[in-house]
DODRENDO-761217 format. One record per residue (C-alpha): x, y, z; residue in one letter. Coordinates in Angstrom, 1 decimal. Layout:
N
@px:X py:Y pz:Z type:A $
...
This chain:
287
@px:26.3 py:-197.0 pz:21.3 type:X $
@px:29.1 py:-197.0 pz:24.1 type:X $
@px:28.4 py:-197.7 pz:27.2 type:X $
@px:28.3 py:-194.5 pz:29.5 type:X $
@px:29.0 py:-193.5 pz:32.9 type:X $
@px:27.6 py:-191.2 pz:35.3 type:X $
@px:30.1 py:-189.2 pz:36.9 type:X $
@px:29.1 py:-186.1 pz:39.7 type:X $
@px:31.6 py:-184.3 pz:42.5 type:X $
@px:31.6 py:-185.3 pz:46.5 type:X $
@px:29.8 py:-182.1 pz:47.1 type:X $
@px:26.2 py:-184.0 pz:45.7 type:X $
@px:26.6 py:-185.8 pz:49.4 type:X $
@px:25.5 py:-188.9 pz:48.1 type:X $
@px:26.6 py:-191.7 pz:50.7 type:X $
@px:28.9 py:-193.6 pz:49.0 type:X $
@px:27.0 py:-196.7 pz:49.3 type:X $
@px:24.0 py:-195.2 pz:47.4 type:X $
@px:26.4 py:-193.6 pz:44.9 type:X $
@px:28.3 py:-197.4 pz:44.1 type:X $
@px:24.8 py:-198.8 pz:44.2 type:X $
@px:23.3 py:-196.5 pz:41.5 type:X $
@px:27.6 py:-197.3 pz:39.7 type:X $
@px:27.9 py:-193.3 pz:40.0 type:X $
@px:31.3 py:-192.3 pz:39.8 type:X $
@px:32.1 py:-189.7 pz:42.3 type:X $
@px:35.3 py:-187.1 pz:42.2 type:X $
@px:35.9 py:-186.7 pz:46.6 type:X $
@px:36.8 py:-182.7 pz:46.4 type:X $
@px:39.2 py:-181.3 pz:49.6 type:X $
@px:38.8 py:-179.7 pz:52.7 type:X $
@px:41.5 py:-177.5 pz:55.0 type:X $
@px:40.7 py:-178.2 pz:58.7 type:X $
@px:42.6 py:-176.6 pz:61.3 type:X $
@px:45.1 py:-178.9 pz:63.3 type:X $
@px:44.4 py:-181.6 pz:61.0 type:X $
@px:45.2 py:-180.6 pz:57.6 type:X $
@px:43.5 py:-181.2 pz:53.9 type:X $
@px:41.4 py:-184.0 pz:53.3 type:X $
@px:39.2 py:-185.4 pz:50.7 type:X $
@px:36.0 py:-185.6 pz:51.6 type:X $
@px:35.6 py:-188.9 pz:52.1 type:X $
@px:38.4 py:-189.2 pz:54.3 type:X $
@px:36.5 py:-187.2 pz:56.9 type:X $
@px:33.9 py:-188.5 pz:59.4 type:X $
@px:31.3 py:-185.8 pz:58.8 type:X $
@px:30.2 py:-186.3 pz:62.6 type:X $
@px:33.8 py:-185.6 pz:63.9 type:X $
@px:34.3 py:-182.7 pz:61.2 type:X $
@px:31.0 py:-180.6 pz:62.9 type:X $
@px:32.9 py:-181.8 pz:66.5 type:X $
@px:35.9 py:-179.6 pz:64.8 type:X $
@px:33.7 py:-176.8 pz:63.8 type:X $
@px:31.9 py:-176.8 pz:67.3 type:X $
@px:35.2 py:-176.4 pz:68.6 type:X $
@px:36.0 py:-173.6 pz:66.7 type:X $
@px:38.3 py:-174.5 pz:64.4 type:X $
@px:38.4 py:-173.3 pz:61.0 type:X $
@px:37.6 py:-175.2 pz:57.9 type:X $
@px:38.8 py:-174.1 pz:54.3 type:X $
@px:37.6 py:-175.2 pz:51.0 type:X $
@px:39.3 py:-174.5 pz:47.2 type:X $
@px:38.6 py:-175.6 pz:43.9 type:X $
@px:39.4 py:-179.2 pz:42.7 type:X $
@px:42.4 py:-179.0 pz:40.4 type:X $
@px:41.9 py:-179.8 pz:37.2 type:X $
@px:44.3 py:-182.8 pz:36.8 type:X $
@px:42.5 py:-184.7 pz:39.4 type:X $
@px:39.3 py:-184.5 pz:37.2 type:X $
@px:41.8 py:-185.2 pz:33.9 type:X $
@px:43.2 py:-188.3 pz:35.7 type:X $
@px:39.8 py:-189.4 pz:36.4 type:X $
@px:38.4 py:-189.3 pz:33.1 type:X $
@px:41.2 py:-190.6 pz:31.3 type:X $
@px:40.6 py:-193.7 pz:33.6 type:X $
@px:36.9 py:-194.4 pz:32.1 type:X $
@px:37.6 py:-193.3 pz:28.9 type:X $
@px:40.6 py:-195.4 pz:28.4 type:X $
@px:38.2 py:-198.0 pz:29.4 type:X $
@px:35.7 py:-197.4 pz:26.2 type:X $
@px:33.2 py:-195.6 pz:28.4 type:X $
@px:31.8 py:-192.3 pz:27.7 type:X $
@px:30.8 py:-189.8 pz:30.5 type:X $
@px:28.1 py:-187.7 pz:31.6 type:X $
@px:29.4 py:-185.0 pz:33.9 type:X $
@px:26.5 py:-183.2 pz:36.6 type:X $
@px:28.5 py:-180.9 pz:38.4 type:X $
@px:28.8 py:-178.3 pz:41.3 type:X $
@px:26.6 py:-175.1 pz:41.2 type:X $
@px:29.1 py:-172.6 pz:38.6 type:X $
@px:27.4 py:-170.3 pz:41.3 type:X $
@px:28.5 py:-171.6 pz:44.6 type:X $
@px:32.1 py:-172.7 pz:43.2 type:X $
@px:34.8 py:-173.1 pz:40.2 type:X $
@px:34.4 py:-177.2 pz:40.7 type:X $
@px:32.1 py:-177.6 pz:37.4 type:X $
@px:34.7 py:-175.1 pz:35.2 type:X $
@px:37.4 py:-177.7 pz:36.3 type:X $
@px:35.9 py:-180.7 pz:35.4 type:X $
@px:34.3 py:-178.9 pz:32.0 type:X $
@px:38.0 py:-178.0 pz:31.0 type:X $
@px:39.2 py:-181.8 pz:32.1 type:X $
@px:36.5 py:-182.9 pz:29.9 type:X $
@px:37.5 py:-180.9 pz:26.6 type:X $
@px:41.0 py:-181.8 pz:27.2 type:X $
@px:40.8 py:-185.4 pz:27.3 type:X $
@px:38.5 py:-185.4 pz:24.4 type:X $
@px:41.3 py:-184.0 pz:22.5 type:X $
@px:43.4 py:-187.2 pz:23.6 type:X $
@px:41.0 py:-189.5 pz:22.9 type:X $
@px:39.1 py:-187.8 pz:19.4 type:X $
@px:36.9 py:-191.1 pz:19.6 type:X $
@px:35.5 py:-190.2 pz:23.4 type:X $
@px:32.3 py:-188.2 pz:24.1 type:X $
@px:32.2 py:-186.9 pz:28.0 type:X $
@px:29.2 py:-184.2 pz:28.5 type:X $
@px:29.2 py:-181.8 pz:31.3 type:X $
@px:26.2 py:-180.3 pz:32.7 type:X $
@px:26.2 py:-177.2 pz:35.2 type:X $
@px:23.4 py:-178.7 pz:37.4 type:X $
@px:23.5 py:-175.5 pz:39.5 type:X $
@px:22.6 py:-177.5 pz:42.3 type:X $
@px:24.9 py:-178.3 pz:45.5 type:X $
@px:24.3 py:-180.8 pz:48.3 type:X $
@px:22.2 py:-183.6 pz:48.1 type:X $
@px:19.9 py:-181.3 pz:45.4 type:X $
@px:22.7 py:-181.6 pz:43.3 type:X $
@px:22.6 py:-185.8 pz:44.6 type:X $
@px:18.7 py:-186.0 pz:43.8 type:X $
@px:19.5 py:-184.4 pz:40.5 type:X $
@px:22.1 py:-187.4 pz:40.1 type:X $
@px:19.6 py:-189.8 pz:41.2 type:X $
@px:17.2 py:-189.1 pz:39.1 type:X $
@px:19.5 py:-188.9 pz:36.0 type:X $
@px:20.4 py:-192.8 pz:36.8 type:X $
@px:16.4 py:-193.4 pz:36.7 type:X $
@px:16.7 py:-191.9 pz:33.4 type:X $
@px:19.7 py:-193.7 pz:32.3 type:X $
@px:18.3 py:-197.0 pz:33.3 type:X $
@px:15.1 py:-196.7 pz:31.3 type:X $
@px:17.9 py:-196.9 pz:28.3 type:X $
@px:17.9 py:-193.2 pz:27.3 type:X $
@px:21.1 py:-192.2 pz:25.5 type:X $
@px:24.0 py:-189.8 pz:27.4 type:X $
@px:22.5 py:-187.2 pz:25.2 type:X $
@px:18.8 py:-187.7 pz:25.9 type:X $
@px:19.7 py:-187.8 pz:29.9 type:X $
@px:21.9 py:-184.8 pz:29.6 type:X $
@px:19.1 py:-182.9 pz:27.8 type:X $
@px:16.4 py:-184.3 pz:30.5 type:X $
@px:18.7 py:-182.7 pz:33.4 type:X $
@px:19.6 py:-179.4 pz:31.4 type:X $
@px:15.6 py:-179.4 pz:31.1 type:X $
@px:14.6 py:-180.2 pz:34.6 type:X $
@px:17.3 py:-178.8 pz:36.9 type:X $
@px:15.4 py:-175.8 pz:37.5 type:X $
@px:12.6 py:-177.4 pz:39.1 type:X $
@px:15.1 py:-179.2 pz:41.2 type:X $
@px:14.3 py:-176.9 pz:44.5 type:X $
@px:16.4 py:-176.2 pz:47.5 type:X $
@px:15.0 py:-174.9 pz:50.7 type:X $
@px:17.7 py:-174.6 pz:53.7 type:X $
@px:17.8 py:-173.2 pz:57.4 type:X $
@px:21.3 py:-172.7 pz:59.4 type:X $
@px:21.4 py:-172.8 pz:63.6 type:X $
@px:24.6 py:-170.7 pz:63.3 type:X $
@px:24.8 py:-167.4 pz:61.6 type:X $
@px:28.6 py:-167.0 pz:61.9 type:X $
@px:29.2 py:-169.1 pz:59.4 type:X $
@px:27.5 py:-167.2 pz:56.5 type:X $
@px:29.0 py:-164.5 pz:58.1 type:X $
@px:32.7 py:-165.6 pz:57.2 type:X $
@px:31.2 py:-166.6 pz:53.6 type:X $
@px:30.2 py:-163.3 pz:52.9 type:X $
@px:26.5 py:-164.6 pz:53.0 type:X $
@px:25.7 py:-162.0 pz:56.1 type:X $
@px:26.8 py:-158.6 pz:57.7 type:X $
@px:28.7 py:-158.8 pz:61.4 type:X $
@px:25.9 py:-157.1 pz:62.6 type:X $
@px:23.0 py:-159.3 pz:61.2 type:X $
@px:24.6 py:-162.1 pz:62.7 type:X $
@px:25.3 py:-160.8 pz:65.6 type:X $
@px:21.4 py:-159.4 pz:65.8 type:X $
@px:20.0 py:-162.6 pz:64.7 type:X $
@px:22.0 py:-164.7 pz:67.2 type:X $
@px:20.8 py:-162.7 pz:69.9 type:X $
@px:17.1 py:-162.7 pz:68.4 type:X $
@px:17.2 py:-166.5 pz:67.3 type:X $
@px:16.3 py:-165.2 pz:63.8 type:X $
@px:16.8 py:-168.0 pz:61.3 type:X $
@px:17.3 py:-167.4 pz:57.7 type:X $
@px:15.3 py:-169.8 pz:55.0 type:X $
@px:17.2 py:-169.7 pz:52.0 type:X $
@px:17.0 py:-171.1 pz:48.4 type:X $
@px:19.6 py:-171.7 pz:45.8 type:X $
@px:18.2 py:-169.5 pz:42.9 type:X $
@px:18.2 py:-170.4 pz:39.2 type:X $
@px:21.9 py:-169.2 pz:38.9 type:X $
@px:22.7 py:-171.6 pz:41.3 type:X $
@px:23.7 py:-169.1 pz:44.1 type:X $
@px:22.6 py:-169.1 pz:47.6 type:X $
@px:20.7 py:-166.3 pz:48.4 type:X $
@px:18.0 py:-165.8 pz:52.0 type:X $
@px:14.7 py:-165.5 pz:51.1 type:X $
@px:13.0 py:-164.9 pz:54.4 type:X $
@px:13.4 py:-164.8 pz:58.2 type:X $
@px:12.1 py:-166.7 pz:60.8 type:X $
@px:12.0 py:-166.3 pz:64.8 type:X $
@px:13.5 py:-169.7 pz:66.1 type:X $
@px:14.2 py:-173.0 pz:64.8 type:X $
@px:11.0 py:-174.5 pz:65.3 type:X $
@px:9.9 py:-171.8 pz:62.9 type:X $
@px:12.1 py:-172.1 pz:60.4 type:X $
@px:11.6 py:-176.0 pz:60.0 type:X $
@px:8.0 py:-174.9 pz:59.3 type:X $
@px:8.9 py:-172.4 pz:56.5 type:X $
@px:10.8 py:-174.9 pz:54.9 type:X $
@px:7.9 py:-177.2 pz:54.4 type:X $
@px:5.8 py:-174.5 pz:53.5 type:X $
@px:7.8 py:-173.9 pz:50.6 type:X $
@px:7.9 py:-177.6 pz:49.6 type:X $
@px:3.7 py:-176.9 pz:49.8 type:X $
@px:3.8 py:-174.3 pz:48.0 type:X $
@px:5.4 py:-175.5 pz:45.1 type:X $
@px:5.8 py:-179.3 pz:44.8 type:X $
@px:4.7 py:-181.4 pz:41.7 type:X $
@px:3.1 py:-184.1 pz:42.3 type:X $
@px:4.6 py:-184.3 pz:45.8 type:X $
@px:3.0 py:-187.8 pz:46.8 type:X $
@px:4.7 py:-189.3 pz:44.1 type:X $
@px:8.6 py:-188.0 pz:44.6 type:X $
@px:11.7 py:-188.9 pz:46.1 type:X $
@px:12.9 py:-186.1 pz:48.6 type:X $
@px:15.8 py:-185.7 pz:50.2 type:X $
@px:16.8 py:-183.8 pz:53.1 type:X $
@px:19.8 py:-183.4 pz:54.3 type:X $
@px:22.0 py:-181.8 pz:57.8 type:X $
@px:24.8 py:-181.0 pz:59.7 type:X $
@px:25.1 py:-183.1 pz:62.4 type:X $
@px:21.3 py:-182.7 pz:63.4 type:X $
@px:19.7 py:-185.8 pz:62.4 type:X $
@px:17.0 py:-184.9 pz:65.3 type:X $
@px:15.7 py:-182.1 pz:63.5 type:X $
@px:16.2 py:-183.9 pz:60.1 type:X $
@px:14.1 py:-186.4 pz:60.9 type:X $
@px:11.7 py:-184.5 pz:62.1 type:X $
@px:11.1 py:-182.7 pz:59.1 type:X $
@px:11.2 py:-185.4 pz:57.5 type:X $
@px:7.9 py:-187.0 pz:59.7 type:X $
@px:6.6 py:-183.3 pz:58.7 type:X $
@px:6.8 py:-184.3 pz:54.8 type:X $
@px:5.6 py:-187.6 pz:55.1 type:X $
@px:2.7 py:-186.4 pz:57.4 type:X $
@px:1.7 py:-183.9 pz:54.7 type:X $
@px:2.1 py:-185.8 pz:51.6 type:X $
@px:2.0 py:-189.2 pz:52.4 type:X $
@px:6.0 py:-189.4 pz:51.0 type:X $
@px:7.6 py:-193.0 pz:51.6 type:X $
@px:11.0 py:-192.4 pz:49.3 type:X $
@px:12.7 py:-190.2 pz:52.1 type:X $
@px:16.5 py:-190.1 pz:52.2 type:X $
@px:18.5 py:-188.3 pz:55.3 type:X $
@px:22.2 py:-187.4 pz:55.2 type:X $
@px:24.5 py:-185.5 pz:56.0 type:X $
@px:26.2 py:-182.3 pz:54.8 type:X $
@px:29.3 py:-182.8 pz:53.8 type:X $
@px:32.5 py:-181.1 pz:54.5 type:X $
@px:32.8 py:-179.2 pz:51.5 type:X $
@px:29.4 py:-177.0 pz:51.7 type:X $
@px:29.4 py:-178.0 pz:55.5 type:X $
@px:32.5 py:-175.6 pz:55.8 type:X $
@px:30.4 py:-173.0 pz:54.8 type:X $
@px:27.1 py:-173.2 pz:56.3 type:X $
@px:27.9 py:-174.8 pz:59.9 type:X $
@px:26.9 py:-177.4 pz:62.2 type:X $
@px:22.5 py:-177.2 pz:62.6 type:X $
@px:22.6 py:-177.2 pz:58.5 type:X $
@px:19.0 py:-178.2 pz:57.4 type:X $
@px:18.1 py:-178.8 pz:53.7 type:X $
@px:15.0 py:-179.7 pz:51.9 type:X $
@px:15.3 py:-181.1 pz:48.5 type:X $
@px:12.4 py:-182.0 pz:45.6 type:X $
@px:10.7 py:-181.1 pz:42.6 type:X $
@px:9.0 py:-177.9 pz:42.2 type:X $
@px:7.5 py:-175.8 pz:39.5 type:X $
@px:10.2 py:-173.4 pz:40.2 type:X $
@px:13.3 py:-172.8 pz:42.4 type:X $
């Protein structure tokens, strides 16, 4: 059996030394920002890029081309490694199509190479737990088809609860009307929102202040955790580690949870959902 490799897209949020400790190979995607220009996303100091967006500037996103994926397979594979592929939400963005037409195309080059891509329909550090998890898998022994099939089996139990402070932001993605976010700035309404089992964003409920919100999030995680004591969670933010870990002393509290991981959201679903970002990500019996 070749040796395989584990490859995902910056917009998992992994922090990169988590991702080279678990030898994940990572794809940094681009960001447009204002006055600076297009970056990859690890090029960006996620604390200075929410300074921008506080500011006011604007912050762009588009997909990956495809010859960056392309250039990064042929790499591995010309190395005698096959790959496993967990991409982007096909929802949220064109980023998995990419690397799936990358994939077919190099495997025409190299007829002896086997890369497998998997539309985890996750985003953020959901679609980094996913990741995480898949390494577990991987380092049991299971074959790049058995951990493919695990993930295509268990990614829709792979929930994701968020909160935003600023509804602007959904507004410019299309995720809000002008007048909701107006009315619900002025109201401190706060939507709690899932990503659904097509992998799309969608709000789920409202919630009068951020306090409240925080609340409905872990009421969701009680609602439908497995096994809850017994998981890794990871919750992730933009540029609000305060309320982070604060939710985070709210899970372990509850559950009695020691695997906790808090990080940031990065630029590329950070351009989209704002500074005040909160995620909550674990098993579930359903999204």
């Amino acid at each position: 059996m070749r040796d395989y490799v584990i490859f995902t897209d910056s917009s998992c949020d992994l922090p990169a030394e988590l991702a080279k400790e678990m030898d994940v190979e990572v794809l940094n995607l681009e960001v447009n920002i204002e006055g600076i220009g297009t970056k990859l996303n690890n090029e960006i100091d996620p604390q200075e890029f929410y300074g921008y967006l506080r500011d006011k500037r604007s912050a762009k996103t588009s997909a990956v081309n495809m010859e960056r994926f392309s250039e990064a397979f042929e790499k591995l594979v010309a190395e005698g490694k096959d790959i496993l592929y967990l991409g982007f939400s096909s929802g949220l963005s064109a980023t998995y199509t990419a690397g799936k037409n990358a994939a077919e195309e190099i495997m025409e080059k190299y007829p002896d190479s086997k890369i497998v891509a998997v539309d985890t329909l996750c985003a953020a550090l959901g679609q980094g737990l996913l990741v995480k998890l898949a390494v577990d898998k991987k380092n049991t022994g299971a074959t790049i088809d058995e951990v493919a099939t695990w993930v295509e089996e268990n990614k829709l139990h792979l929930a994701h609860w968020f909160t935003v402070e600023d509804l602007f932001f959904l507004k410019r993605g299309g995720r809000v009307s002008s007048a909701t976010a107006v009315l619900g700035t002025v109201l401190q309404i706060k939507p709690v929102m899932h990503v659904d089992n097509e992998g799309k964003l969608i709000n789920v409920q409202k919630a009068r202040g951020r306090d409240a919100s925080i609340k409905a999030i872990l009421e969701k995680m009680k609602e439908t955790a497995i096994d809850p004591e017994n998981q890794t969670v990871y919750i992730c933010h933009g540029d609000c580690y305060d309320d982070a870990k604060k939710l985070a002393d709210m899970v372990s509290a509850e559950f009695g949870i020691k695997d906790i991981l808090i990080g940031y959201v990065g630029p590329v679903i950070g351009a989209h959902s704002g500074p005040g970002t909160l995620a909550l990500f674990f098993l579930a019996k359903e999204r």
